[in-house]
KEDO-164166 format. One record per residue (C-alpha): residue number from 1; residue in three letters; y negated, x, z. Coordinates in pm, 1 decimal. Layout:
{num: NUM residuo: ala c2: Y c1: X c3: Z}
...
//
This chain:
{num: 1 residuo: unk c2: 781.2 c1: 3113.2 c3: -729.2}
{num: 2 residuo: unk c2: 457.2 c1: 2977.0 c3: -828.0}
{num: 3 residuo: unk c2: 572.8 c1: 2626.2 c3: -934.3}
{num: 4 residuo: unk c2: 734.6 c1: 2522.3 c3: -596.5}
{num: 5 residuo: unk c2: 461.9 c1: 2638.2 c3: -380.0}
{num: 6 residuo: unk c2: 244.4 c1: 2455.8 c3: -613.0}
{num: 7 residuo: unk c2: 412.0 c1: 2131.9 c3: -515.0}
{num: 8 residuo: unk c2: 436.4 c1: 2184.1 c3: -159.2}
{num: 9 residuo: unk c2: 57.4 c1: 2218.9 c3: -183.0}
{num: 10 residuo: unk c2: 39.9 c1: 1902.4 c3: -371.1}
{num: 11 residuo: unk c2: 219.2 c1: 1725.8 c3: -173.3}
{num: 12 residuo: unk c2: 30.4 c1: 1801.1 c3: 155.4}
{num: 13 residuo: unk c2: -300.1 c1: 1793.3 c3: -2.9}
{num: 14 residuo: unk c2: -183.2 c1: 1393.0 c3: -106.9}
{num: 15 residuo: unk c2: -72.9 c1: 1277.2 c3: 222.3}
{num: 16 residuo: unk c2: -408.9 c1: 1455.0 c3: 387.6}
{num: 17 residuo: unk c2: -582.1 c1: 1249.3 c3: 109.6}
{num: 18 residuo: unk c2: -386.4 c1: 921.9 c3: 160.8}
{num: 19 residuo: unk c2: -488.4 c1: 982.2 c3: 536.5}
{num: 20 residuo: unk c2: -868.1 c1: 938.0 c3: 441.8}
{num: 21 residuo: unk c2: -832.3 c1: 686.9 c3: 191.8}
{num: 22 residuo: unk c2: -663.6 c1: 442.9 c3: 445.4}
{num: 23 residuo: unk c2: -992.9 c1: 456.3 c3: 706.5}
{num: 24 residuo: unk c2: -1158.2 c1: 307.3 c3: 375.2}
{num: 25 residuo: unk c2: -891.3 c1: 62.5 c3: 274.2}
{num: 26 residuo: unk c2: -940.6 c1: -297.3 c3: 341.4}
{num: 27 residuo: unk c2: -1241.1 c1: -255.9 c3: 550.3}
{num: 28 residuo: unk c2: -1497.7 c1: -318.7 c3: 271.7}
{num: 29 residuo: unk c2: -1602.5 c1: 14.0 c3: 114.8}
{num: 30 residuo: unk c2: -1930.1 c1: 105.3 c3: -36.8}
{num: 31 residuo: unk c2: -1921.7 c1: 49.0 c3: -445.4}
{num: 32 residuo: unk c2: -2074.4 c1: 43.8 c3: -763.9}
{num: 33 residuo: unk c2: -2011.6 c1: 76.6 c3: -1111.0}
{num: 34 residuo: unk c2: -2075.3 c1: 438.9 c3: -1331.6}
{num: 35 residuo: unk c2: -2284.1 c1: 464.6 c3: -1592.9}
{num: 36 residuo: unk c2: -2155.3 c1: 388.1 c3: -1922.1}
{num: 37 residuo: unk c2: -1926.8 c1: 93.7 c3: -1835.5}
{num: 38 residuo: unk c2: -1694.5 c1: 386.1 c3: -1683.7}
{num: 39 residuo: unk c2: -1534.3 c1: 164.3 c3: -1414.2}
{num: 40 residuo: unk c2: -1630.5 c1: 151.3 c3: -1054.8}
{num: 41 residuo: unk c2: -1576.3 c1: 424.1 c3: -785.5}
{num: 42 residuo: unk c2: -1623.4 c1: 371.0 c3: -373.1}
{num: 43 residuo: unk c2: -1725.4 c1: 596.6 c3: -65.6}
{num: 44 residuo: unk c2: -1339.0 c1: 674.6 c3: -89.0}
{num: 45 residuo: unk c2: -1309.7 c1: 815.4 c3: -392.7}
{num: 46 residuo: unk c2: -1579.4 c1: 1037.5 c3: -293.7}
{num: 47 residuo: unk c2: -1438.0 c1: 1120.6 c3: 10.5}
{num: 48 residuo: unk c2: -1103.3 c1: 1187.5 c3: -112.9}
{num: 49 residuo: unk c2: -1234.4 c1: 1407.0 c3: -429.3}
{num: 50 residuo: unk c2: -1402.6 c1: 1598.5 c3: -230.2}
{num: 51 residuo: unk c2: -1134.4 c1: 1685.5 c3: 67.7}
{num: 52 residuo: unk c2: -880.0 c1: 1733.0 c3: -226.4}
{num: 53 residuo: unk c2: -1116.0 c1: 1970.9 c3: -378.0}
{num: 54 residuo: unk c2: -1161.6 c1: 2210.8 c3: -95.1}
{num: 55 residuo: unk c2: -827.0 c1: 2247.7 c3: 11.3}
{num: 56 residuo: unk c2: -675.0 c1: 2295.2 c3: -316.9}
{num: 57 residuo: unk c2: -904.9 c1: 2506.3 c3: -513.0}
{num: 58 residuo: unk c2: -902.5 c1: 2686.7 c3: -176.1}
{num: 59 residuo: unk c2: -551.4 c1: 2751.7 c3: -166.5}
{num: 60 residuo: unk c2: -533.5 c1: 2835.0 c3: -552.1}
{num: 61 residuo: unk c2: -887.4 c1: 2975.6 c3: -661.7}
{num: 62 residuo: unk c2: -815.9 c1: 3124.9 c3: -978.5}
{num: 63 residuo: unk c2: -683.2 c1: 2730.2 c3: -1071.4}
{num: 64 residuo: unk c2: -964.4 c1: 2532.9 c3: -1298.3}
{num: 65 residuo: unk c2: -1041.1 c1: 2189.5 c3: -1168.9}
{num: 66 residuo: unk c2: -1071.3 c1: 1856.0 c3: -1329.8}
{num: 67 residuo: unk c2: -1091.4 c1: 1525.3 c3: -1156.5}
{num: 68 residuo: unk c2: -1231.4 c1: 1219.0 c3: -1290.4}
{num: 69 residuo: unk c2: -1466.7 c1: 1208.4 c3: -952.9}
{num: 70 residuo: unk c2: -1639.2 c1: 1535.0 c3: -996.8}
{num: 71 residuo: unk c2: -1863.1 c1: 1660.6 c3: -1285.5}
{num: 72 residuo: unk c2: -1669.7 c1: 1844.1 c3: -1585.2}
{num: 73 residuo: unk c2: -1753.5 c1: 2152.7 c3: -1654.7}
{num: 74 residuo: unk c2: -1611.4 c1: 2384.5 c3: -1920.9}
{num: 75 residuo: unk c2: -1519.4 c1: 2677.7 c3: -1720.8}
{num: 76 residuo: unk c2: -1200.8 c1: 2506.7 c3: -1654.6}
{num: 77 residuo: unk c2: -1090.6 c1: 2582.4 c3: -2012.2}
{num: 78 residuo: unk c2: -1030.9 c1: 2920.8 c3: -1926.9}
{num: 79 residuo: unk c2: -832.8 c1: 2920.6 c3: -1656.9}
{num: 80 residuo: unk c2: -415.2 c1: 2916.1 c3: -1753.1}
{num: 81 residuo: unk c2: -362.9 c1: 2699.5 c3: -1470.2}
{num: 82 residuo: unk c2: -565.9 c1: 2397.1 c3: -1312.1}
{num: 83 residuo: unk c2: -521.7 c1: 2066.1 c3: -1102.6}
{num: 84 residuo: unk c2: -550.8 c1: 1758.6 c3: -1310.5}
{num: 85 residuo: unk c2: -697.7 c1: 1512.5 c3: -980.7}
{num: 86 residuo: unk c2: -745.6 c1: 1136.5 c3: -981.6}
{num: 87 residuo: unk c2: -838.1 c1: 1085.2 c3: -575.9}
{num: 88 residuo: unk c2: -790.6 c1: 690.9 c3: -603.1}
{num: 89 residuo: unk c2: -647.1 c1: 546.5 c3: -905.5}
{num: 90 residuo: unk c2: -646.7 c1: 245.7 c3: -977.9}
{num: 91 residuo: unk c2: -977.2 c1: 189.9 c3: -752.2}
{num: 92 residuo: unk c2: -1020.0 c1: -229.1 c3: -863.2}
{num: 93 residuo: unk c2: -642.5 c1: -243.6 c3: -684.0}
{num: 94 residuo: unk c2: -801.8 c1: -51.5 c3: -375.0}
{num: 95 residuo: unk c2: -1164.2 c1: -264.1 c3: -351.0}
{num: 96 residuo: unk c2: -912.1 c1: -580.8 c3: -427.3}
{num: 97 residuo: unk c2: -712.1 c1: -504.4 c3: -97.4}
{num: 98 residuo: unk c2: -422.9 c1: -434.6 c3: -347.0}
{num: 99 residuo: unk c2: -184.5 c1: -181.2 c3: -214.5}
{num: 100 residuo: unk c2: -75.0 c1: -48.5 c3: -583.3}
{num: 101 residuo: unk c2: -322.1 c1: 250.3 c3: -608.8}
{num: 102 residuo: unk c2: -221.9 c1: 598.5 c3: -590.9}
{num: 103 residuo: unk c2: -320.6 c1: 959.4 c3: -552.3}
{num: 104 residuo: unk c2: -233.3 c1: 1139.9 c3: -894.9}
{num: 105 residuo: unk c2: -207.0 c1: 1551.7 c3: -810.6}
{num: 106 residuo: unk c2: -58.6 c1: 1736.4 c3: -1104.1}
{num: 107 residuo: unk c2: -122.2 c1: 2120.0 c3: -1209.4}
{num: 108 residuo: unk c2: -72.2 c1: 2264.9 c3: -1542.6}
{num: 109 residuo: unk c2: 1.1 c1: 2556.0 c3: -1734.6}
{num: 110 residuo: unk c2: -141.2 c1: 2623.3 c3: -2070.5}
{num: 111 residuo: unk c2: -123.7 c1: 2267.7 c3: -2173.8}
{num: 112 residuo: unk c2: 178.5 c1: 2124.6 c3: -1976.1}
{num: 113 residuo: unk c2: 202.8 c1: 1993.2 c3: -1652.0}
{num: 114 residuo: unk c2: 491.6 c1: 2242.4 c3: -1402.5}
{num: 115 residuo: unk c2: 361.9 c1: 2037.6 c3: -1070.8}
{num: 116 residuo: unk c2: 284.5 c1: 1644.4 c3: -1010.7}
{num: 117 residuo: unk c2: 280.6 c1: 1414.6 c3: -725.0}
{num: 118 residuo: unk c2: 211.1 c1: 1021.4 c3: -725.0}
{num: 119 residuo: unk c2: 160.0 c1: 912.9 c3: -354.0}
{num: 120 residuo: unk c2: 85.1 c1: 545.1 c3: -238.4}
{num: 121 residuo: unk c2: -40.0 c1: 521.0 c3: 54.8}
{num: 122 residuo: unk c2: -27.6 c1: 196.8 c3: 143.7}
{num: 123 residuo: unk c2: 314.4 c1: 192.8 c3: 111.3}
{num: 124 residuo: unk c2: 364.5 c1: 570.2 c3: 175.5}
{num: 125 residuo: unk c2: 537.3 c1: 610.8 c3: -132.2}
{num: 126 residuo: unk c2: 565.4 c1: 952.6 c3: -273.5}
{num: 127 residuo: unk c2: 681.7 c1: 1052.8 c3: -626.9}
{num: 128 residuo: unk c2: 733.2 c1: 1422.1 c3: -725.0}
{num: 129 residuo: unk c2: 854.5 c1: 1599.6 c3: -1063.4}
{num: 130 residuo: unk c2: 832.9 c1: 2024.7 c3: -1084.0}
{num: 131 residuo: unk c2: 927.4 c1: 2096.5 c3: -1446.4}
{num: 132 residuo: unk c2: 1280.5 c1: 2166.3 c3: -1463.0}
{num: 133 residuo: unk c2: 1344.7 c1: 2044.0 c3: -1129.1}
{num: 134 residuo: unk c2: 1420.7 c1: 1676.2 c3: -1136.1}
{num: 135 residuo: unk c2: 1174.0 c1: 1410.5 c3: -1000.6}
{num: 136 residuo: unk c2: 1229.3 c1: 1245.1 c3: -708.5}
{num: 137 residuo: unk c2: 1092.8 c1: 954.1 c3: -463.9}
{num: 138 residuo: unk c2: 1090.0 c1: 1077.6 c3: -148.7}
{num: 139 residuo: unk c2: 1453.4 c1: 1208.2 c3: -82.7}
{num: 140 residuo: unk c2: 1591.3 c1: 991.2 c3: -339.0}
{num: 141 residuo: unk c2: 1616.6 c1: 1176.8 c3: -733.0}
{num: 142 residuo: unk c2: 1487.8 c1: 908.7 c3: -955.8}
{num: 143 residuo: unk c2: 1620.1 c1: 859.8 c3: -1309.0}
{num: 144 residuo: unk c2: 1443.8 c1: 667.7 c3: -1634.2}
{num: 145 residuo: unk c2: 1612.9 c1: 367.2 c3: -1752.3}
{num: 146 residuo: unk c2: 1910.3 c1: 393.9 c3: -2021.7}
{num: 147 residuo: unk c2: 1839.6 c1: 22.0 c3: -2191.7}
{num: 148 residuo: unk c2: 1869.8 c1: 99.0 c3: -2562.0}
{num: 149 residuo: unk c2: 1735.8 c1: -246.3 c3: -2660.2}
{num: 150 residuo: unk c2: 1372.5 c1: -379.0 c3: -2675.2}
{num: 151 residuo: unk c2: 1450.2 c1: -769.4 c3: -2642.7}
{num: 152 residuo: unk c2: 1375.0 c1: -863.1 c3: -2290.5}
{num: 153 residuo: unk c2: 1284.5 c1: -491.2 c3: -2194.9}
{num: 154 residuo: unk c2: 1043.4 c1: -478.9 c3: -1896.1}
{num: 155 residuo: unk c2: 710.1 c1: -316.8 c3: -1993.0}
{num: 156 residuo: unk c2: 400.4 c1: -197.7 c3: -1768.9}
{num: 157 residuo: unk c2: 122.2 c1: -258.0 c3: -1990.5}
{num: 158 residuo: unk c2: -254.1 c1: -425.1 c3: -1958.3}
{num: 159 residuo: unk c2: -279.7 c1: -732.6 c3: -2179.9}
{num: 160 residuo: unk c2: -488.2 c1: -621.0 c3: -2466.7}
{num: 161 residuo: unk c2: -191.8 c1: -394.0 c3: -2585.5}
{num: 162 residuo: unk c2: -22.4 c1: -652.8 c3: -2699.2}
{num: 163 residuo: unk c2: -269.5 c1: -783.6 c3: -2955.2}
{num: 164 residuo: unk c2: -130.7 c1: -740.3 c3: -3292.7}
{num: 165 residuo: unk c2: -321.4 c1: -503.8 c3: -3438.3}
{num: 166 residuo: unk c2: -144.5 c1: -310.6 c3: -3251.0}
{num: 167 residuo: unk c2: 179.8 c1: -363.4 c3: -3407.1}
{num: 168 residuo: unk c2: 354.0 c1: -316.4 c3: -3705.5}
{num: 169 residuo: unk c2: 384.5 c1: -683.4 c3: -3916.3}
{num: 170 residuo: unk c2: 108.8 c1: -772.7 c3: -3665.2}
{num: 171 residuo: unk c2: 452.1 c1: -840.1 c3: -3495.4}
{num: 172 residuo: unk c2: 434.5 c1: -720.2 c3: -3086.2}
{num: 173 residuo: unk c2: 768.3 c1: -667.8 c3: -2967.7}
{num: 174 residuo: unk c2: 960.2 c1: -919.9 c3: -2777.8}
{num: 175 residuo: unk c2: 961.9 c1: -742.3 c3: -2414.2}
{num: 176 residuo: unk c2: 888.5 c1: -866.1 c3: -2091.3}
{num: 177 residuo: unk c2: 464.6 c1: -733.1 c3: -2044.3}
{num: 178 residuo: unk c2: 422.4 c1: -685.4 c3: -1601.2}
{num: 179 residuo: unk c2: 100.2 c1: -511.0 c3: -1508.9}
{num: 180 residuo: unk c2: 1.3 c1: -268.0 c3: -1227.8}
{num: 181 residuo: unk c2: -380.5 c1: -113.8 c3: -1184.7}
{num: 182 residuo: unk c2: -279.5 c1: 248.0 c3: -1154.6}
{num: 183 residuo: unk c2: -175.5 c1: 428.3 c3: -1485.9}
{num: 184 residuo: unk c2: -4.3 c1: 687.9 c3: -1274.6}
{num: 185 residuo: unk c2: 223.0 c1: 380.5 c3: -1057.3}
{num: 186 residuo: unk c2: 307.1 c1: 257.6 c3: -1411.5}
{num: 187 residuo: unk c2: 451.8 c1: 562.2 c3: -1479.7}
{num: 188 residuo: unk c2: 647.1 c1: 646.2 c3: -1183.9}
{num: 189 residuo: unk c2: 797.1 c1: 294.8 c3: -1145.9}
{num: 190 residuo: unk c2: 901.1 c1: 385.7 c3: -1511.8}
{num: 191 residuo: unk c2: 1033.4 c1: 733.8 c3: -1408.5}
{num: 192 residuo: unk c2: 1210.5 c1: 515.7 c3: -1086.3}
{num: 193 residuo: unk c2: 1381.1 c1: 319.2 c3: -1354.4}
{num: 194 residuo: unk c2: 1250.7 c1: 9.1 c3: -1257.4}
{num: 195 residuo: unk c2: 1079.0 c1: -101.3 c3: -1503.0}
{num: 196 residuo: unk c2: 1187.6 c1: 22.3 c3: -1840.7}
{num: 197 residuo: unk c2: 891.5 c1: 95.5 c3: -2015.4}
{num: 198 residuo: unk c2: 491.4 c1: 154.5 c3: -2019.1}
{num: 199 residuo: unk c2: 235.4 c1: 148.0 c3: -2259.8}
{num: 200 residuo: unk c2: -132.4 c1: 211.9 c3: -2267.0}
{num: 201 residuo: unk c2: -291.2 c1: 228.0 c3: -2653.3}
{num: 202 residuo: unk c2: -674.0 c1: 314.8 c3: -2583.3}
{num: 203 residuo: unk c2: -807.4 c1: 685.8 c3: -2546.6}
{num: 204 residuo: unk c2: -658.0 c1: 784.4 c3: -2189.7}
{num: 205 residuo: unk c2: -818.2 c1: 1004.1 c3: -1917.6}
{num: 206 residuo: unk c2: -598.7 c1: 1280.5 c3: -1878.7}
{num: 207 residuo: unk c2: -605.5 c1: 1245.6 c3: -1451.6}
{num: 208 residuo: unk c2: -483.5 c1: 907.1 c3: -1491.6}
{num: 209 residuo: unk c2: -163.5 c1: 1019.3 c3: -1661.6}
{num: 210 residuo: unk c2: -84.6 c1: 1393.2 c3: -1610.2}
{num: 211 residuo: unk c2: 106.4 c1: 1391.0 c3: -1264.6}
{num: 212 residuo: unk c2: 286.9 c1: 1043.8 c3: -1385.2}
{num: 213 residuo: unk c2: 375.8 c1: 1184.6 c3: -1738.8}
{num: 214 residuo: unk c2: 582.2 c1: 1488.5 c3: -1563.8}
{num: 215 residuo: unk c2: 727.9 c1: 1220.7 c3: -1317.7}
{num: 216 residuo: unk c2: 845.6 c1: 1029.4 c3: -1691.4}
{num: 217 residuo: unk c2: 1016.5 c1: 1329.7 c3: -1819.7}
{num: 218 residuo: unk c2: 1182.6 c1: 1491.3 c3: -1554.4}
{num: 219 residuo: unk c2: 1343.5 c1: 1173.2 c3: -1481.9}
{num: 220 residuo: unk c2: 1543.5 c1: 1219.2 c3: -1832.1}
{num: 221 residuo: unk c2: 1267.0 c1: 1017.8 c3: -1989.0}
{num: 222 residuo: unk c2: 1015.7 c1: 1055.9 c3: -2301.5}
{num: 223 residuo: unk c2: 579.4 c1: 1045.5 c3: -2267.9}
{num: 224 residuo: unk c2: 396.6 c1: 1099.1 c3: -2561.3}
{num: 225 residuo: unk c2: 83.9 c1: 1013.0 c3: -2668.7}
{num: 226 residuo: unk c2: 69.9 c1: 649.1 c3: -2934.9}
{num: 227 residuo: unk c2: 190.8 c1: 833.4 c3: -3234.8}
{num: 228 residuo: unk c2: 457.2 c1: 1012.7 c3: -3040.5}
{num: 229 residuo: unk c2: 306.1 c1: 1354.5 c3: -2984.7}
{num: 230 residuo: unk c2: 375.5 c1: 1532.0 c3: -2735.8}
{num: 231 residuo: unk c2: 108.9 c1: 1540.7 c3: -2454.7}
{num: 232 residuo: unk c2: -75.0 c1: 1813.5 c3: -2411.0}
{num: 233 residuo: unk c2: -344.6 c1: 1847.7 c3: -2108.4}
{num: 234 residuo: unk c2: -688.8 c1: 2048.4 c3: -2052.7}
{num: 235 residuo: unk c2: -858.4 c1: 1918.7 c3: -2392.8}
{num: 236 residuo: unk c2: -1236.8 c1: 1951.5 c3: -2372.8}
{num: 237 residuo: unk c2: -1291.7 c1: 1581.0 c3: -2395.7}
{num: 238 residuo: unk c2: -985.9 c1: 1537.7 c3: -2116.7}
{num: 239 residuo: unk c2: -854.7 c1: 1262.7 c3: -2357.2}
{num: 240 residuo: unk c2: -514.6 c1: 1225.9 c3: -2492.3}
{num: 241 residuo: unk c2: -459.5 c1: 933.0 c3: -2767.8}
{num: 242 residuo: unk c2: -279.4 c1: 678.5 c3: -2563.3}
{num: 243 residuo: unk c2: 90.3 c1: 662.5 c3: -2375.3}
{num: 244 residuo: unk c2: 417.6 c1: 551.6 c3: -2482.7}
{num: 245 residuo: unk c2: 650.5 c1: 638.5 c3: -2192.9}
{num: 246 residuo: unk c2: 1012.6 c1: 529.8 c3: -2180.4}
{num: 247 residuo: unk c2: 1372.5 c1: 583.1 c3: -2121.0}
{num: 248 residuo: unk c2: 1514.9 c1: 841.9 c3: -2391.4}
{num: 249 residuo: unk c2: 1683.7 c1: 519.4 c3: -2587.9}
{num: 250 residuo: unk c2: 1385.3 c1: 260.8 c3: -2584.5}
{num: 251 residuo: unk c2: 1122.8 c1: 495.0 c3: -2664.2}
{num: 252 residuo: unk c2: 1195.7 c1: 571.3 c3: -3021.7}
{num: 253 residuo: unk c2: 1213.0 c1: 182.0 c3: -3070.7}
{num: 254 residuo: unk c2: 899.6 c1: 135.3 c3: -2917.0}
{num: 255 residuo: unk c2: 708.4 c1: 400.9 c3: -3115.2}
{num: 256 residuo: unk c2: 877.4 c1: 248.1 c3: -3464.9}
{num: 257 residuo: unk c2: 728.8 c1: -64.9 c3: -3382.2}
{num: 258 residuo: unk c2: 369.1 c1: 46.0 c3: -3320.3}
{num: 259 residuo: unk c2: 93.2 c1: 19.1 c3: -3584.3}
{num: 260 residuo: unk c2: -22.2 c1: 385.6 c3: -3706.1}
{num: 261 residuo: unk c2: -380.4 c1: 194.8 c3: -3726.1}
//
């Protein structure tokens, strides 16, 4: 079956990957910003892209590729099945000394994602999800949170999301706002169940959130994009509009809340 020996590839391919990425980590990496205000990227990305790149595409050659570290090109639009890479995300958290940054792996089929892993490996942490399958950290099958309540709900979000513009009545709801660097950590700690909740609002990569948003869902949870559409991966811009991703009960009362603006 295609899906599970898709994520047996992914996860070896992440813990070879995690293996380079630690010879970089805390030992003051080479860095500089993109163009464009695009963030910054180190040696390690590099590294990592690349190693990921060989060894998948080289196991699964009729797979398109997209990974925020190498340059897009179109082709990958007509392929039924690609990896959706992010070798280092949340790269501030890694050039911090932060341990909270993670190797995002997912593949997907015509639009959805059937393969993901989430591996942190500075704490050797590794999320999975194959659709249908369950999700699971490590041995352990994870499960999304069952509040039904938004007062004091815990929610992974940066700051700015909270502004209220954001919001209906300009009114942000009363929840308890933690933060993490990596959008794919955010949503695997939400998949875990322990936090209840995460929200980004701007236009999202789709590396950052692909193998995390299969993580969400398989864990008996809900991702969609701001206005509650269902995600859908491979667009030519590699954009989706946003994430709300919650337990099945909060995330309806999240997504009333939020401003259509």
């Amino acid at each position: 079956m295609a899906q599970g020996r898709d994520l047996a590839l992914l996860k070896d391919a992440a813990r070879g990957a995690g293996d380079i990425a630690r010879r970089y980590f805390r030992r003051d990496p080479e860095a500089w910003a993109k163009p464009g205000g695009a963030g910054p990227v180190t040696e390690a990305d590099l590294a990592v892209d690349k190693m990921l790149r060989e060894e998948l595409t080289g196991a699964r050659p009729d797979y398109g590729w997209l990974s925020e570290e190498t340059p897009d090109s179109p082709a990958r639009l007509e392929r039924d099945r690609l990896f959706i890479v992010d070798p280092i995300d949340g790269t501030r958290a890694f050039i911090d000394g932060d341990p909270t940054w993670a190797i995002s792996l997912a593949v997907a089929e015509r639009g959805r994602v059937t393969s993901a892993v989430v591996y942190l490996p500075a704490r050797d942490k590794l999320y999975a999800a194959e659709a249908g399958h369950g999700a699971w950290l490590g041995e352990r099958r994870i499960r999304a949170s069952a509040r039904d309540a938004l007062e004091g709900a815990t929610v992974l979000a940066a700051r700015p999301t909270f502004e209220p513009w954001h919001w209906k009545d300009a009114a942000p709801p009363p929840v308890d706002r933690q933060f993490r660097s990596s959008l794919a950590y955010r949503l695997s700690l939400t998949g875990e169940g322990r936090f209840d909740a995460m929200l980004t609002l701007r236009a999202t990569w789709e590396w950052d959130i692909a193998a995390g948003s299969l993580i969400v869902a398989e864990a008996g949870g809900v991702a969609t994009d701001r206005r509650l559409v269902p995600l859908a991966f491979n667009n030519p811009g590699a954009q989706v509009n946003g994430v709300v991703a919650a337990g099945a009960r909060l995330h309806p009362l999240l997504g009333a809340r939020l401003s259509a603006a």
